[in-house]
N, C-alpha and C positions, 0 to 999 in steps of 0.2 A: 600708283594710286590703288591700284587691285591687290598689290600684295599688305598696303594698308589698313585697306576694308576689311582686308581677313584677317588680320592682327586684330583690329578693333573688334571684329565678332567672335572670335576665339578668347580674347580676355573676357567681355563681357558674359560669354558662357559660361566663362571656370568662373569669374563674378557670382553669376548666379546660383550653381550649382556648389560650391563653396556655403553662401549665404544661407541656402536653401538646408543642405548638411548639418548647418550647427545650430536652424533653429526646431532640426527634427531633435537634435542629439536629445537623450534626457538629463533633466537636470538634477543630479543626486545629493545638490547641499542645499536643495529644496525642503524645507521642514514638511512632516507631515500633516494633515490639518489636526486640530486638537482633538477633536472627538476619537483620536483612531491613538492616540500618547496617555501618558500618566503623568507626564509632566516633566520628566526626566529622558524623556527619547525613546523611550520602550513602550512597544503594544501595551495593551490591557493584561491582566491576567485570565486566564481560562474562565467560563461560568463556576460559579459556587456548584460547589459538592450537589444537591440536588439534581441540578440540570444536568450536571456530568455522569453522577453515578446512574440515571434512567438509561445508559446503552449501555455503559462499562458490564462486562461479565463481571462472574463475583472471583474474589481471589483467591486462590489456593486454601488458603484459613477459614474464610467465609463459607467454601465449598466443604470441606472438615469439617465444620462448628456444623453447618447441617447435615450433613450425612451423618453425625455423632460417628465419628470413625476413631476406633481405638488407635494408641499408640502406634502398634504392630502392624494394621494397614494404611495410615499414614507412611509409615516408612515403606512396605512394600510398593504403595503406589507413586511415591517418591522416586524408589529405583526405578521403575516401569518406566515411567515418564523418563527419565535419565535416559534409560536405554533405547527410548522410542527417538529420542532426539539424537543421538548417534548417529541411528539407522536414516533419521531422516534427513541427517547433514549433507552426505555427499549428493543425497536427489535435490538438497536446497542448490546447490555449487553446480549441479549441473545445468539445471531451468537458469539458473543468473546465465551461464553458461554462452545458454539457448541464447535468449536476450541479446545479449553482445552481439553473438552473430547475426540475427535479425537486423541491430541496428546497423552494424559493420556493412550488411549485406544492402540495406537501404540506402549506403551510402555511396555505393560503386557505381559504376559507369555499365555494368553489367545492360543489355537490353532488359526495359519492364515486364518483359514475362515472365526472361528467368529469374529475374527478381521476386515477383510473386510466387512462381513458383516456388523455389525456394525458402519463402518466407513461410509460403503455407508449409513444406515439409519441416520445418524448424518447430513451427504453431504443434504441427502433429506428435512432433517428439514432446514439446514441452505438456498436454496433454497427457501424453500416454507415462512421463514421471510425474503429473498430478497424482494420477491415479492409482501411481506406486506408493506415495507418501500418503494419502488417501487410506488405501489397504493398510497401512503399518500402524496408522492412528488406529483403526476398528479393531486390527489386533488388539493394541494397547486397552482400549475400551472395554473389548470382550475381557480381556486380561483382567483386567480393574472391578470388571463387575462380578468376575467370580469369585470375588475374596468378599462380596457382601452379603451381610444379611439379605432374607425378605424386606424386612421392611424399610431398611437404606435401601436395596431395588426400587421398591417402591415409589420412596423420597427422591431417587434421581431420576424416575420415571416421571415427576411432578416436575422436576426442574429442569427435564430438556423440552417439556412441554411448556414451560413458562417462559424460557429461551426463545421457541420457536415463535411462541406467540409475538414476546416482544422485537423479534427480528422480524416479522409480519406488519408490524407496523411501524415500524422505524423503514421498511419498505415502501410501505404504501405512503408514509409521511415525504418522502425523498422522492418518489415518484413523480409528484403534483407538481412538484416545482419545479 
């Protein structure tokens, strides 16, 4: 009779916890509600150009058309930017790098100190190639800005001040919520 009672509690476990399993699972042939489709199974499209272009940086062309930059610094800053990105490939491949191991490292059975520790010296490395890809952009910059007139200095003295500004509040708008 006892080895009965235990059959009977032991199925009605796996009962339970079975029941309980499939009514967490999710349900993925669940439709989405309408408000969030088009009609067709797909999200919405982005906001309208307006609401989008308020954070978007200006493009390359945009950035030209203002500065009125002749042909010949177009293309030097062209190359610049080419070669800045070069220099700044293997420091992108490295920070990914970092990353992995972080995660790799979070993942271990390692005791949590040396884990932290660890993670912190990892944080430190990625950091310290910020601040190399960092330096190579200001090169790039300084670079760029010696090929311009006064008055294009000028014009992009305007427009990393309009930058700032609008990233100051695209800050503080993000903040509140």
């Amino acid at each position: 009779m006892n080895k009965t009672l235990k059959l009977i509690s032991i199925l009605a476990l796996a009962l339970i916890v079975n029941t309980a399993a499939v009514q967490a699972a999710p349900d993925f042939n669940r439709p989405m509600p309408e408000e969030h489709m088009d009609g067709q199974g797909f999200p919405p499209p982005p906001p309208s150009g307006t609401e989008l272009k308020k954070h978007r940086p200006p493009s390359h062309e945009e950035f030209e058309k203002r500065l009125n930059l002749t042909e010949e610094q177009k293309a030097l800053a062209k190359a610049q930017r080419e070669a800045s990105i070069e220099k700044i490939k293997p420091i992108v491949e490295q920070i990914k790098a970092k990353k992995a191991e972080i995660e790799a490292v979070q993942k271990t059975r390692m005791a949590q100190r040396a884990i932290d520790e660890r993670v912190a010296e990892l944080q430190g490395e990625i950091h310290e190639l910020r601040k190399q890809a960092h330096e190579i952009r200001k090169e790039n910059m300084k670079a760029f800005e010696a090929t311009l007139s006064e008055e294009q200095k000028k014009e992009l003295q305007k427009m990393k001040e309009e930058g700032r500004k609008r990233f100051e509040e695209h800050r503080k708008n993000h903040v509140r919520q």
